[in-house]
C-alpha positions as CSV (number, residue, x, y, z in Angstrom):
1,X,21.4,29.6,28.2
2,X,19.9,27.6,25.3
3,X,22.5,24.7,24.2
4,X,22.4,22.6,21.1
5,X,24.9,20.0,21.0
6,X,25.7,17.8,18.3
7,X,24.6,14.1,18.6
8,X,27.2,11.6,17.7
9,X,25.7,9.3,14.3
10,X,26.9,6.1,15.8
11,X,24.6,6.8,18.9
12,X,21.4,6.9,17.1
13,X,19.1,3.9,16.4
14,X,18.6,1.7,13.2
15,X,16.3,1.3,11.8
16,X,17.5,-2.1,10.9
17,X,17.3,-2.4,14.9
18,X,13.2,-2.6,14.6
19,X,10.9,-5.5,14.9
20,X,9.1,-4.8,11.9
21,X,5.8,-6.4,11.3
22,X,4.7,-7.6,8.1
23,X,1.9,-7.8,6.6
24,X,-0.9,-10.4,6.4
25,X,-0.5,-13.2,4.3
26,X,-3.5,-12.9,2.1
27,X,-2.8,-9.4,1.1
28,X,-0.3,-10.5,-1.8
29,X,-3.3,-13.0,-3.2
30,X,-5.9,-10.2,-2.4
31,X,-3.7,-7.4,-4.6
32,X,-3.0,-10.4,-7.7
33,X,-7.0,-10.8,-7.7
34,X,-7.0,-6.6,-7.9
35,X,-4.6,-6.8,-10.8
36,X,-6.3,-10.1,-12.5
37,X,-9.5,-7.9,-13.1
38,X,-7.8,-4.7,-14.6
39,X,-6.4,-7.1,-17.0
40,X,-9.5,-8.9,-17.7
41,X,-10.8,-5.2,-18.6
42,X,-7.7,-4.6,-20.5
43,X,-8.2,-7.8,-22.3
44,X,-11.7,-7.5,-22.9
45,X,-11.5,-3.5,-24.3
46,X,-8.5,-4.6,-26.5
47,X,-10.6,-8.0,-27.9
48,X,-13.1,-5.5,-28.4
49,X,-11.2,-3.1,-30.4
50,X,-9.4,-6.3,-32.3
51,X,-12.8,-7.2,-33.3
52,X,-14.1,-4.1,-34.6
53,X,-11.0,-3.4,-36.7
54,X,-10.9,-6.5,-38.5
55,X,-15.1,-6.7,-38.7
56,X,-15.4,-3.4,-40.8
57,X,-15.4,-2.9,-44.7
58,X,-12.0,-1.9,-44.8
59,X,-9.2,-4.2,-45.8
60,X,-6.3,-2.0,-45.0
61,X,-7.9,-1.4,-41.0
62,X,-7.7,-5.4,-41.2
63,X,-4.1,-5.7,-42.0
64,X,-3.2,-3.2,-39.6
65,X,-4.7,-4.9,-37.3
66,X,-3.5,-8.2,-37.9
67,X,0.2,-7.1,-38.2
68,X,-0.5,-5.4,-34.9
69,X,-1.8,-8.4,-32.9
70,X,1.6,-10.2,-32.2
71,X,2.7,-6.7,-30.6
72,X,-0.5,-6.1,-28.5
73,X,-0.3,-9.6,-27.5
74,X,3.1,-9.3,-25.8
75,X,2.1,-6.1,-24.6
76,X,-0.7,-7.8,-22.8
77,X,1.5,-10.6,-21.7
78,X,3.8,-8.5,-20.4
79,X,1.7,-5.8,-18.8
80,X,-0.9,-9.1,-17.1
81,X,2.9,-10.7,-15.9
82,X,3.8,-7.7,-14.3
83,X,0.9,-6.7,-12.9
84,X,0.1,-10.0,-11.1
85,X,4.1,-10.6,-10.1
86,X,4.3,-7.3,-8.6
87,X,2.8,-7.8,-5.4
88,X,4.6,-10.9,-4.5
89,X,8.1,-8.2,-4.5
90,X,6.5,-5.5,-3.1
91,X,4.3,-7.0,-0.2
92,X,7.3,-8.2,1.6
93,X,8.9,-5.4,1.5
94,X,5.9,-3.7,3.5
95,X,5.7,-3.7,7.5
96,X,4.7,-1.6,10.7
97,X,6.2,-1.2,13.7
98,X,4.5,0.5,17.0
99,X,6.0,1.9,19.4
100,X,5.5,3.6,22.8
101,X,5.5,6.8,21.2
102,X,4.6,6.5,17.7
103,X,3.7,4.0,14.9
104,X,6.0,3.5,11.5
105,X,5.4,2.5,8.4
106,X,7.6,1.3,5.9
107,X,6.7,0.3,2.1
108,X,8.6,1.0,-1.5
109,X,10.3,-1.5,-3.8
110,X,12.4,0.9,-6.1
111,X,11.6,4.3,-4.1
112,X,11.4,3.2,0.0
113,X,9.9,5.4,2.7
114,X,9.5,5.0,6.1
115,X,7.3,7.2,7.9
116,X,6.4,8.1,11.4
117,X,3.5,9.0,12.6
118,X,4.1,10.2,16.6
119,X,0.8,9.3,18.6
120,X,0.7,12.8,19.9
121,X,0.2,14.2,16.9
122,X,-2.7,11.9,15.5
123,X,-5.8,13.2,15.9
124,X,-8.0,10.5,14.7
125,X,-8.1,6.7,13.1
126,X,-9.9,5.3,10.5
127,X,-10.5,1.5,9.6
128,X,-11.7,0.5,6.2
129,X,-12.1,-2.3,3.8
130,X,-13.5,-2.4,0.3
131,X,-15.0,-5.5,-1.1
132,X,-11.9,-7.5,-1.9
133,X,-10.1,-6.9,1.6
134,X,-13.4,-8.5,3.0
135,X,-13.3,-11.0,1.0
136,X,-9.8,-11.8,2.2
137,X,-10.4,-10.9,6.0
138,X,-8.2,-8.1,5.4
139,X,-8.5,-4.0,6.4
140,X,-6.9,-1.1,6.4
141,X,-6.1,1.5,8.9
142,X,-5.5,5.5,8.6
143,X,-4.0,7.5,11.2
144,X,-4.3,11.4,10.5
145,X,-1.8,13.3,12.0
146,X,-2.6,17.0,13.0
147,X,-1.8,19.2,9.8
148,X,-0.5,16.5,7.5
149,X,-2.8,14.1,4.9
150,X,-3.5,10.5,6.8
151,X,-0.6,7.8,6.4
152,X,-2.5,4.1,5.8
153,X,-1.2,0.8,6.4
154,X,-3.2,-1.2,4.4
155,X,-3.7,-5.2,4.5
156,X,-4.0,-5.7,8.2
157,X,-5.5,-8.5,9.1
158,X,-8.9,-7.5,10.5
159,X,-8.4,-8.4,14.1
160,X,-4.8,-6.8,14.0
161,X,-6.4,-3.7,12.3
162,X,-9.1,-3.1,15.1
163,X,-5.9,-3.5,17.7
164,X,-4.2,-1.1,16.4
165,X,-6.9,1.1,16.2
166,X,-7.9,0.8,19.7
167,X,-4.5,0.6,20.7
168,X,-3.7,4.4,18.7
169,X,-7.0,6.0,20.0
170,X,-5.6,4.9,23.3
171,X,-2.6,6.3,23.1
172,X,-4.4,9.5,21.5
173,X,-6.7,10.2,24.6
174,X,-3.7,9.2,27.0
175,X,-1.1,11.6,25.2
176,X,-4.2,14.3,25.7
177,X,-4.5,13.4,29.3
178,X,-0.8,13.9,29.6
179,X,0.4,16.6,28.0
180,X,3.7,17.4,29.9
181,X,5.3,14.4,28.4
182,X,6.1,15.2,25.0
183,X,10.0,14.9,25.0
């Protein structure tokens, strides 16, 4: 007879109980140098733009655009602060943990998610790096779960990344192996 009884809240485990792993250092200084040159592109375009405006025949474009300059200034200001800020809040607030069973991930500053990715459902890993996370040591891992888009935990160190990649398609091949233990 099939049974499904109910499993008391206070029994289950927190995930405040984890041993959560962050991530490495350089990845906060690595995402500020990401942000530093979009704003230099933002900066430049709208420099750009300020310049053509106020270079023309017209007298009224120049007004308009000298009334609007203290505006796009702050604007700027604001938008290069928060851009370069940002990752030193939400880098923290980033981590991993792995398990015997399965690997979580854990990231948001105003809308957190933690997800789960159980190692007998992955079917494949993926390490990659793009020039910046080179240049910082750093590198990032997917692990595609079986009917769902990849989950990646990005700015691993690249030693830690290529252990937990070994370590998952480990797992992987024993989970295949042994396919009688999926409780």
């Amino acid at each position: 007879m099939f049974t499904n009884p109910e499993v008391p809240l206070d029994s289950l485990p927190s995930a405040d109980d984890l041993d959560w792993q962050p991530l490495h250092p350089r990845f906060v200084r690595r995402l500020q140098v990401g942000a530093l040159v979009r704003v230099l592109v933002v900066g430049i375009i709208g420099s750009a733009a300020y310049f053509l405006m106020t270079s023309g025949d017209s007298a009224a474009m120049a007004r308009f655009a000298d009334r609007l300059l203290p505006f796009a200034l702050t604007a700027f200001g604001l938008f290069a602060a928060s851009v370069l800020l940002w990752p030193m809040i939400a880098v923290p607030r980033r981590g991993y943990v792995v398990r015997e069973k399965d690997i979580l991930h854990k990231s948001g500053v105003l809308w957190r998610s933690v997800k789960a990715v159980p190692f007998n459902r992955v079917q494949h890993t993926k390490l990659d790096s793009g020039l910046l996370d080179r240049r910082f040591g750093l590198a990032n891992l997917s692990v595609f779960p079986a009917g769902a888009g990849g989950h990646r935990i990005r700015g691993l160190g690249t030693d830690t990344a290529e252990q937990l990649r070994v370590y998952v398609s480990e797992r992987i091949e024993a989970e295949a192996l042994d396919p009688a233990d999926e409780d």
